[in-house]
N, C-alpha and C positions, 0 to 999 in steps of 0.2 A: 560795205561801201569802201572801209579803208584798202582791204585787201584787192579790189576791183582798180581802185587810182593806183596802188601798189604795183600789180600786175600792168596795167597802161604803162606808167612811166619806166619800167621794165622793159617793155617792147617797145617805146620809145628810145630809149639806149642803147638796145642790138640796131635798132634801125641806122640812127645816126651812125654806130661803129661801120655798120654794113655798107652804109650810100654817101657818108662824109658829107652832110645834109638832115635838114629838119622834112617831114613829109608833107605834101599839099595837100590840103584840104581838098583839092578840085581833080585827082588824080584818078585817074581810068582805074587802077590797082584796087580793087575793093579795100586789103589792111590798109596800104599807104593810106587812103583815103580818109578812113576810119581812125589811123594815129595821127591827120590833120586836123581830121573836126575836133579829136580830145586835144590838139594844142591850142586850137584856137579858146575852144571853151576854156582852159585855164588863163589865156592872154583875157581874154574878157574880164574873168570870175576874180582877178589878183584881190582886188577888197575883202575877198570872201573863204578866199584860203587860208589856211593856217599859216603860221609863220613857221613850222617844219614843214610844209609841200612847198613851201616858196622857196626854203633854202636847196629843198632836194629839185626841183628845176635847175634852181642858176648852180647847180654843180655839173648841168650836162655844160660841154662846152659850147661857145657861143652862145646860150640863152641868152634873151633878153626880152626885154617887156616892151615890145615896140609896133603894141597893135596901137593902128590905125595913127602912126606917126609918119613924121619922114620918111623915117628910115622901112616902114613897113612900106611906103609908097614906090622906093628904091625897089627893096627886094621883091614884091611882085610884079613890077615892072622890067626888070630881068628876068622872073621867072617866062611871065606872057611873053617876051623874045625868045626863050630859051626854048617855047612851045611854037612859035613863028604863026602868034597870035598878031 
């Protein structure tokens, strides 16, 4: 299990370096898609993680823990223009 979240936040990292962005859970891209649902699921699960996966998140840049706040309402709200939903 550890080496599986290992490997995720790994392909989460090339992603970000690759797109200068986090991936949408709702993306036509099968991976992108697939590194959305695992971000979301840690945005959910933060009670439930260890406090070393919590610190190895907020060292990607821009992390933050902003489900289902303002600021998550911002940024999908840009994102759906950005798709000219």
């Amino acid at each position: 299990m550890d080496e599986q979240w290992d490997e995720m936040l790994e392909r989460l990292k090339k992603f970000k370096i690759r797109n200068t962005r986090f991936p949408f859970e709702y993306s036509d891209n099968y991976e992108e898609r697939k590194l959305g649902v695992w971000c979301m699921k840690q945005l959910k699960s933060k009670v439930n993680l260890s406090e070393e996966r919590i610190a190895k998140l907020e060292e990607i840049n821009n992390w933050w823990w902003w489900w289902k706040d303002e600021s998550w309402n911002t940024v999908m709200g840009l994102w759906c223009l950005s798709q000219h939903w």
